[in-house]
ROSENU-164858 format. One line per 8 residues: their letters; for each residue x, y negated, z negated of N, C-alpha, C, O. Coordinates in pm, whole numbers, plus 50000, padded with zeros to 5 digits. Example, Ala and Ser with C-alpha at 12.3 -4.5 7.8 and 13.67 -1.06 7.14 Angstrom:
2
as> 51319:50569:49220:51230:50450:49220:51320:50330:49220:51424:50332:49154 | 51285:50225:49292:51367:50106:49286:51290:49997:49213:51341:49886:49196;
END
This chain:
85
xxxxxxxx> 94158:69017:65986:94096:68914:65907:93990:68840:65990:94020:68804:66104 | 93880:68819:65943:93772:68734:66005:93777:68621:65994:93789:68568:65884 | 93769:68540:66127:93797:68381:66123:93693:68371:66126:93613:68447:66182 | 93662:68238:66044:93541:68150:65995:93544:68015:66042:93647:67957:66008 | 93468:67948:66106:93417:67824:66085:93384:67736:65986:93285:67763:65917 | 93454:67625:65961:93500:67555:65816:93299:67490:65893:93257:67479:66008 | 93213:67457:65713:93064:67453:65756:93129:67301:65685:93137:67283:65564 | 93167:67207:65785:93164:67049:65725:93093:66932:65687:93148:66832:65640;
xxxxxxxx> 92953:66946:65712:92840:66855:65687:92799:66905:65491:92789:67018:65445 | 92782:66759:65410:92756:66822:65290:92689:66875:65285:92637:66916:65388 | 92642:66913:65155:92486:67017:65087:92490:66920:64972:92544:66899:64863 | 92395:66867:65066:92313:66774:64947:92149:66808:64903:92080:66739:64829 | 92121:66900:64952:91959:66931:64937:91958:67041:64838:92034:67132:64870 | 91894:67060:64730:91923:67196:64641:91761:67273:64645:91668:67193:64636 | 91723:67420:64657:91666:67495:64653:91664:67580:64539:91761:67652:64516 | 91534:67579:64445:91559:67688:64399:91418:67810:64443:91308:67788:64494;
xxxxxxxx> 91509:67992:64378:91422:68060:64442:91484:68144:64272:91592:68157:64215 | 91329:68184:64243:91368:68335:64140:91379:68492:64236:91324:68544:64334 | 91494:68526:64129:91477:68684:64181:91437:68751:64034:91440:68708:63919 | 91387:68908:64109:91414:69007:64015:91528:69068:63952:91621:69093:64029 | 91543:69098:63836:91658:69140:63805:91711:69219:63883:91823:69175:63910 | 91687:69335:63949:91705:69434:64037:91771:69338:64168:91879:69346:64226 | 91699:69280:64179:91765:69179:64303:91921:69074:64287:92007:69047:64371 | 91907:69037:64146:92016:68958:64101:92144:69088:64081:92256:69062:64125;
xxxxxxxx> 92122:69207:64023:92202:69323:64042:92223:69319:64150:92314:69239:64173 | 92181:69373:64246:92227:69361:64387:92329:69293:64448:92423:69353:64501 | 92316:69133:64445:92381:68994:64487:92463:69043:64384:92558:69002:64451 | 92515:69088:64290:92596:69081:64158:92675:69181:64216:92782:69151:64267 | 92643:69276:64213:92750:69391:64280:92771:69357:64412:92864:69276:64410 | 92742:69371:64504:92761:69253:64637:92899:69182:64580:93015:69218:64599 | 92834:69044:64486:93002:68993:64500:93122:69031:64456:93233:68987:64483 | 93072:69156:64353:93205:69191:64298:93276:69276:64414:93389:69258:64458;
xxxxxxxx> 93166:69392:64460:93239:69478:64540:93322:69402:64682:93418:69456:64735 | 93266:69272:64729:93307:69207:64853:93407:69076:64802:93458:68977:64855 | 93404:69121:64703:93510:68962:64635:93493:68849:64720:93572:68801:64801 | 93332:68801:64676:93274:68675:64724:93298:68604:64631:93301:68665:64524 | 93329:68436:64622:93376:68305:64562:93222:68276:64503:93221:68194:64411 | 93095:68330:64541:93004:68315:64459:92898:68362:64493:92895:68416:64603 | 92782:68357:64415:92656:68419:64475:92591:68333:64527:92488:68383:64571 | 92598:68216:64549:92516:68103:64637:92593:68080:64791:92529:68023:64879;
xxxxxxxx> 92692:68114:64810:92721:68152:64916:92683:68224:65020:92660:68204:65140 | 92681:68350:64915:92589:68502:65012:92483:68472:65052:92434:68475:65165 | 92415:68418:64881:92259:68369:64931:92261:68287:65040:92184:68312:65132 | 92330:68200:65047:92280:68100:65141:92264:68161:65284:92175:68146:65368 | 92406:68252:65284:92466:68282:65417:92372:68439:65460:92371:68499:65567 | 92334:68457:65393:92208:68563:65403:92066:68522:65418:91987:68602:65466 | 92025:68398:65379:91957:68346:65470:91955:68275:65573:91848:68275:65634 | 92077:68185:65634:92119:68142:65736:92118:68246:65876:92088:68214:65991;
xxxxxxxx> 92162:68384:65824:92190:68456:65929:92059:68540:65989:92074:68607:66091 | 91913:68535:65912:91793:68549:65883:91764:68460:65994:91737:68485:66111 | 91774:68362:65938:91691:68258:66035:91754:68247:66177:91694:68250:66284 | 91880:68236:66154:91886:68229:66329:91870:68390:66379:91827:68400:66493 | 91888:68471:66333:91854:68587:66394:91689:68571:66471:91652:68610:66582 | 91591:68481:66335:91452:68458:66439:91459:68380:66544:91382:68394:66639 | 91542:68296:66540:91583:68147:66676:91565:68199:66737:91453:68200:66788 | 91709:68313:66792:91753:68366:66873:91635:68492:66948:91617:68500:67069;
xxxxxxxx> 91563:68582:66844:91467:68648:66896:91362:68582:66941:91291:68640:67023 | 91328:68454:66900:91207:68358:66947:91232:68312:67103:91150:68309:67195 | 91392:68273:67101:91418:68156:67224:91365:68272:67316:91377:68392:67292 | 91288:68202:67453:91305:68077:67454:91137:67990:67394:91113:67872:67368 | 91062:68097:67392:90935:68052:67374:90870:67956:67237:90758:67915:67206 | 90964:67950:67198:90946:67901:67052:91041:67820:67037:90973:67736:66978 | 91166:67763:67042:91262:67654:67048:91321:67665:67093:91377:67772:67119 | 91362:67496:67152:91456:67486:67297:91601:67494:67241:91664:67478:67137;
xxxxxxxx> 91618:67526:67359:91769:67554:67335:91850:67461:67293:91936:67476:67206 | 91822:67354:67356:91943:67238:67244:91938:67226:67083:92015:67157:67016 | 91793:67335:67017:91817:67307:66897:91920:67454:66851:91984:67482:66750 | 91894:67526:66989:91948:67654:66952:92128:67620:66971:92213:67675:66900 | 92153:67540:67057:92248:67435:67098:92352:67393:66961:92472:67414:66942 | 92253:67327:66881:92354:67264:66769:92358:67372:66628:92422:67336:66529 | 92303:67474:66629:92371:67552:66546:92530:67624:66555:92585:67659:66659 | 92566:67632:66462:92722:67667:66439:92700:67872:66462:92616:67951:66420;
xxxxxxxx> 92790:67882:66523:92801:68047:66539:92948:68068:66493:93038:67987:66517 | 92965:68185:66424:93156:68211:66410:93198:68329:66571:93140:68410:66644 | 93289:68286:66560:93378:68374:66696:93308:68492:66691:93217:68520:66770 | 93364:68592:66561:93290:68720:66518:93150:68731:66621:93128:68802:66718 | 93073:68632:66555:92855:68662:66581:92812:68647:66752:92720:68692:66821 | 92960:68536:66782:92926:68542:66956:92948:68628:67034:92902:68637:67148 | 93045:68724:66964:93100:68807:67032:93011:68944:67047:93017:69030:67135 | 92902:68933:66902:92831:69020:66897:92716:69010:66966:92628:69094:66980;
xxxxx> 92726:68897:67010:92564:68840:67077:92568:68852:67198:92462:68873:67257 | 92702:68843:67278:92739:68829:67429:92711:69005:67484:92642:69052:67576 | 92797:69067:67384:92794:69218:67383:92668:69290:67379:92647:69407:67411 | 92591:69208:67337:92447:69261:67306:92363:69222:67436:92269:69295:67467 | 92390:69116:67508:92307:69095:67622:92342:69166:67738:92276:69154:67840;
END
């Protein structure tokens, strides 16, 4: 089982983005086949993992590390990141 990091700061800011149907299929089968609690989840967490993936390929030339500092990583992603260096 994959341990997760409880994400405790609210979500108070709302985004919206259109997809293509083809795209909403996608995220749709996605949650059924992964028995995700919703599709704004994935979304979110599919772009979360986007962006720091650029942090991380940017640092150090592009942002300092203390901002790289206060992002949240799960056990899982460090383990993949340590392994990778």
């Amino acid at each position: 089982m994959k341990k997760r990091i409880a994400y405790k700061e609210p979500r108070n800011n709302r985004v919206t983005i259109t997809l293509s149907d083809r795209e909403l299929e996608a995220i749709d089968d996605y949650c059924k086949r992964y028995k995700s609690e919703s599709r704004t989840s994935v979304i979110r967490e599919g772009a979360i993992r986007f962006v720091m993936g650029r942090f991380i390929e940017d640092y150090p030339t592009l942002f300092q590390k203390s901002a790289l500092d206060r992002l949240i990583v799960t056990d899982e992603e460090e383990t993949t990141n340590t392994q990778e260096q």
